[in-house]
N, C-alpha and C positions, 0 to 999 in steps of 0.2 A: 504494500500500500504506500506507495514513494509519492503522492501529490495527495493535498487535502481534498476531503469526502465530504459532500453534503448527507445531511445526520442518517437521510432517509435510507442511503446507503450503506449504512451500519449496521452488519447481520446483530438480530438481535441475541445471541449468545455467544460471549466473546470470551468464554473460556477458553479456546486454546489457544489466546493468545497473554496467558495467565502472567504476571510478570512485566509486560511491556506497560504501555504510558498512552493513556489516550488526553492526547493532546488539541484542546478549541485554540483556534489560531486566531479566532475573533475577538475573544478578550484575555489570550494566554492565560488559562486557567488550565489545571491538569486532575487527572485521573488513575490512580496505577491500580491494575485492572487486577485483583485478586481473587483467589478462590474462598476468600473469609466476606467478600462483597454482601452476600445474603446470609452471615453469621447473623444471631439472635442477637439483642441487648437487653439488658436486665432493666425493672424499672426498681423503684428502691425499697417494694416489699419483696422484690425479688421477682416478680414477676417477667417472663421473655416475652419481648413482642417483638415482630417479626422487621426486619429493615432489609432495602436493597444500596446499598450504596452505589452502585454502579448507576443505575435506573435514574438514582435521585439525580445522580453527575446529569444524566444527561437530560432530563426532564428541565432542569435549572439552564440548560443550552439549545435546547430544542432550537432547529435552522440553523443553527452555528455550522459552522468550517472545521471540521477536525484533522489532526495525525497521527499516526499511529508509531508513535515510538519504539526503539528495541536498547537496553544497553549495547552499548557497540565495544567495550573496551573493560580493562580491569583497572583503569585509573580511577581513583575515589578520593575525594578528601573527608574528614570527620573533623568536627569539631572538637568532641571529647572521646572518653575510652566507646569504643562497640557497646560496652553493657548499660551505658549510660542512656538512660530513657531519652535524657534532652540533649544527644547529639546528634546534629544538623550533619549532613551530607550532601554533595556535591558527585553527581556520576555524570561522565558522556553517554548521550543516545544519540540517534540516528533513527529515520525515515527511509534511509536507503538512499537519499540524494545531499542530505542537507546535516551537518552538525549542530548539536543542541548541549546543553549543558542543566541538569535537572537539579533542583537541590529540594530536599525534603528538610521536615523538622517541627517540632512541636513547639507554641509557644507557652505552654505550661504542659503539666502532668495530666492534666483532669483535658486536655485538648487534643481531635486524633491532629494526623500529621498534615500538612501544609507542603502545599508543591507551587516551587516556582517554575520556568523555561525559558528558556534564552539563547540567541545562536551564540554557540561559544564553545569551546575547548579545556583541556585539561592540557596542560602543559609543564614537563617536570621542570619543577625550580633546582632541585640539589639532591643528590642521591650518593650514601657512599655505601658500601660492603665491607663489614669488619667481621675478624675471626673472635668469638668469645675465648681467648687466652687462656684464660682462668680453671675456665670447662675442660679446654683440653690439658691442660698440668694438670688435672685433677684424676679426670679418665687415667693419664697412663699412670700417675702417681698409684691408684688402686687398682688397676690393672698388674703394678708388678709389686703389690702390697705394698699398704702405705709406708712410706720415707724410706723406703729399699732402693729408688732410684734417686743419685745427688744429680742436683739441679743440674751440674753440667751436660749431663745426660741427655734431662729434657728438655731446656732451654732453646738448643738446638734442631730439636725436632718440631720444636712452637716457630719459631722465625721460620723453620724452610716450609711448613705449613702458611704461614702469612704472608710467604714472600706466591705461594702458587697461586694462591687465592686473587690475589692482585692481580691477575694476570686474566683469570676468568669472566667475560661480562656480566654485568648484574642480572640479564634479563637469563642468564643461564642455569640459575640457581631455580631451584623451585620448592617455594612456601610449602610448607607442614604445620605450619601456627603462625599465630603473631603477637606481640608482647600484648596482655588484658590489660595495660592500664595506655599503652600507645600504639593505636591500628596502622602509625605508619611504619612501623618496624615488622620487617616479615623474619619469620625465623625459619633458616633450610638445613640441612641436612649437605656434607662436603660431596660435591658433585663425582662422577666416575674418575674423571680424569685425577683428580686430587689426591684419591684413596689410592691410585696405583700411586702415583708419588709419596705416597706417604709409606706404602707398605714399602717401596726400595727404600726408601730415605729411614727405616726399620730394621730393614734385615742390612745396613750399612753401619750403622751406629750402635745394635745392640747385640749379645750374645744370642746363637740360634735360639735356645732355651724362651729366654725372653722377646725375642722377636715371633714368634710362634702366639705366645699369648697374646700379644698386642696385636695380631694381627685377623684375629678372629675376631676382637673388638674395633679395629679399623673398618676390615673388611666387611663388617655385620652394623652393630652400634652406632657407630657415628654416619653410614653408609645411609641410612632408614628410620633409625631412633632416637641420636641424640641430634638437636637441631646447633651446630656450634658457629652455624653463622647468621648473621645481623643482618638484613639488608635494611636501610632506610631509604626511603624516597619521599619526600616531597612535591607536589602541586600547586599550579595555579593558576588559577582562574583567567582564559584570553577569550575577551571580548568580539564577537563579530559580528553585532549589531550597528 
């Protein structure tokens, strides 16, 4: 649906388009088309009475111009942590021809959420990738039982682990979490290439014995479960209005 619909043209069940953004281009008002649209609400003896949210949107638009948005990207900004009821977000959508920029957000608690639209983009401001240090001295320290190995040991295998890292682009990492009190920090897992460097940069430094163990927690561990790097990125907001 890449050009605005007159309303009449709007099949009237627009669940499978569950997720996306129906968007009036007549008074940029918005709508994100959910499968909770026709959830019940409670009155305050408890009573459920019946609501369409969807319907209302467009009852309140009727003749209106609409389009039908899709997220087009995994750029996001937030305001606050993810858990926080009142943080605002900013995502890229698209129509299939045109860029938009959506921001949601509640202006109190007891309020549902509020959508803005605007031609516009998401554009990184500053982004870097760092190795949590600390995690990995910790891993190999219990890996080859604690204060068994002197620092000179593992010192050397944390710098050649941060010097590889550097080396890999940010968008080649891939999220497994991200920190709950800051959604702009993605937390990954040392990518393939890394872990073979890591396992030589292992069996170069340390006795077979102990290169054996550390390397089933290289190879495994940090491979898939421990997440020991940082990625941050930053956005903002470009204007194409």
């Amino acid at each position: 649906m890449p050009y605005p619909v007159a309303l009449g043209r709007i099949p009237p069940d627009l669940s499978t388009f569950n997720g996306a953004f129906l968007y009036c281009t007549d008074c940029s008002a918005a709508h994100r088309i959910s499968q909770n649209d026709r959830s019940p609400i409670y009155l305050d003896d408890g009573t459920p009475t019946s609501t369409d949210d969807l319907q209302r949107f467009l009852g309140a638009h009727v003749e209106h111009r609409f389009r039908l948005l899709r997220r087009s990207s995994d750029a996001e900004m937030l305001s606050h942590a993810r858990w926080d009821p009142m943080c605002r977000v900013a995502w890229e959508a698209s129509d299939g021809e045109s860029d938009f920029v959506v921001t949601f957000g509640r202006t109190d608690l007891g309020s549902p959420r509020q959508y803005t639209i605007f031609p516009g983009r998401l554009l990184v401001e500053n982004e870097c990738v760092e190795l949590d240090a600390e995690a990995l001295r910790r891993v190999i320290d219990e890996t080859l039982y604690p204060h068994a190995a002197p620092e000179s040991k593992i010192e050397p295998l944390v710098e050649f682990c941060q010097r590889a890292i550097a080396t890999i682009p940010s968008d080649r990492f891939e999220p497994v979490d991200e920190e709950r009190d800051n959604p702009s920090v993605q937390l990954a897992c040392l990518p393939p290439s890394v872990v073979e460097a890591l396992l030589g940069e292992t069996r170069r430094r340390f006795p077979a014995s102990e290169a054996e163990r550390l390397a089933q927690v290289v190879g495994d561990d940090l491979r898939r479960d421990i997440p020991l790097i940082r990625v941050t990125r930053r956005y903002r907001i470009q204007s194409l209005g």
